[in-house]
C-alpha positions as CSV (number, residue, x, y, z in Angstrom):
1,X,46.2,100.2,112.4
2,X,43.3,100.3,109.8
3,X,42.9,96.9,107.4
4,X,43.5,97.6,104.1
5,X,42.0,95.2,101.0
6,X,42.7,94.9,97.6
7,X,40.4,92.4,95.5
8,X,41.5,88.8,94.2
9,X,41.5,88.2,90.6
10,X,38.4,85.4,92.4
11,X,37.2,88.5,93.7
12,X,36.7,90.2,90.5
13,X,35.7,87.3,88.5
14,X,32.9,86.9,90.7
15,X,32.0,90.7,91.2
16,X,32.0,90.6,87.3
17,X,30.0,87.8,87.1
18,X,25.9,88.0,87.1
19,X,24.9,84.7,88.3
20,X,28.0,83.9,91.1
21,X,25.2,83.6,93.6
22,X,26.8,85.6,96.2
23,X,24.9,87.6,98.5
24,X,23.6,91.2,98.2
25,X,26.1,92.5,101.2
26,X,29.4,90.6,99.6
27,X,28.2,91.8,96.1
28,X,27.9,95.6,97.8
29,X,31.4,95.1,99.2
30,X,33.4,93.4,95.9
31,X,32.0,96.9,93.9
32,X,33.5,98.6,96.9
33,X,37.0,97.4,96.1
34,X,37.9,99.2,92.5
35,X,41.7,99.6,93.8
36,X,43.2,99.3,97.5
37,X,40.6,100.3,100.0
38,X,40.6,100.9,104.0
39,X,37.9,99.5,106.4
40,X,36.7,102.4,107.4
41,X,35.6,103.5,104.1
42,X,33.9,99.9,103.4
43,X,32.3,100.6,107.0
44,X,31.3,104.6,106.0
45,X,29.4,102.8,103.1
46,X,27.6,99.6,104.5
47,X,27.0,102.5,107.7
48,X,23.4,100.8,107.7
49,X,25.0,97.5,108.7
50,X,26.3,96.9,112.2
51,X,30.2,97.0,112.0
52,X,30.9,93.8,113.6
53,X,28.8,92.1,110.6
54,X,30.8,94.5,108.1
55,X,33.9,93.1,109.8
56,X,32.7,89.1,109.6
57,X,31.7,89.4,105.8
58,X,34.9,90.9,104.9
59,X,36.5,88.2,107.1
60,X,34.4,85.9,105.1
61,X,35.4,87.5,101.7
62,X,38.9,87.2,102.6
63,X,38.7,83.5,103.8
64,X,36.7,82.7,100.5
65,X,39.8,83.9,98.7
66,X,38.1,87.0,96.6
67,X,39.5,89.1,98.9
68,X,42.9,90.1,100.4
69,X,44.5,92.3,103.4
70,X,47.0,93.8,102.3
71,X,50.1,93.6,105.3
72,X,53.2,95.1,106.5
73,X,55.3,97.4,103.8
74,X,52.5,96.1,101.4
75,X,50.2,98.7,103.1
76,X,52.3,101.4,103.0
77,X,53.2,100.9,99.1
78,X,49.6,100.8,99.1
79,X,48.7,104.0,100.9
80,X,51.9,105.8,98.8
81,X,50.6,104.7,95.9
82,X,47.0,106.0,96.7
83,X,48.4,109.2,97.7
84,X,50.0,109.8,94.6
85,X,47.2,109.1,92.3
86,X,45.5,111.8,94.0
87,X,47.6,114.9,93.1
């Protein structure tokens, strides 16, 4: 099953901020994250990046607290959700 993430309120205080000091590749990946959002989309759009190192940043992100994997029934509320903003 794909990994879904939602950003922290960390995570966006951070992505807002202009002098957090956080790396390019975790600054590409926080603007990634505007609502709930699939690995496989955060990997179509680092695609110049080795996926393993996609994978260890976001594990990173996630240990850091800014981001969060969204589990279980969370996921599919998540995915519902997403598919009803889109029609």
């Amino acid at each position: 099953m794909r990994r879904t993430y939602v950003l922290t309120k960390a995570g966006s205080k951070a992505r807002a901020s202009r002098r957090s000091g956080l790396p390019t590749h975790y600054r590409q990946i926080l603007e990634l994250i505007r609502s709930d959002i699939n690995e496989d989309e955060i990997h179509s759009a680092l695609q110049s990046h080795p996926s393993r190192q996609v994978d260890n940043w976001l594990d990173e992100l996630d240990t850091l607290g800014f981001i969060a994997l969204v589990t279980g029934s969370d996921q599919g509320l998540a995915e519902r959700w997403r598919m009803a903003i889109r029609y």
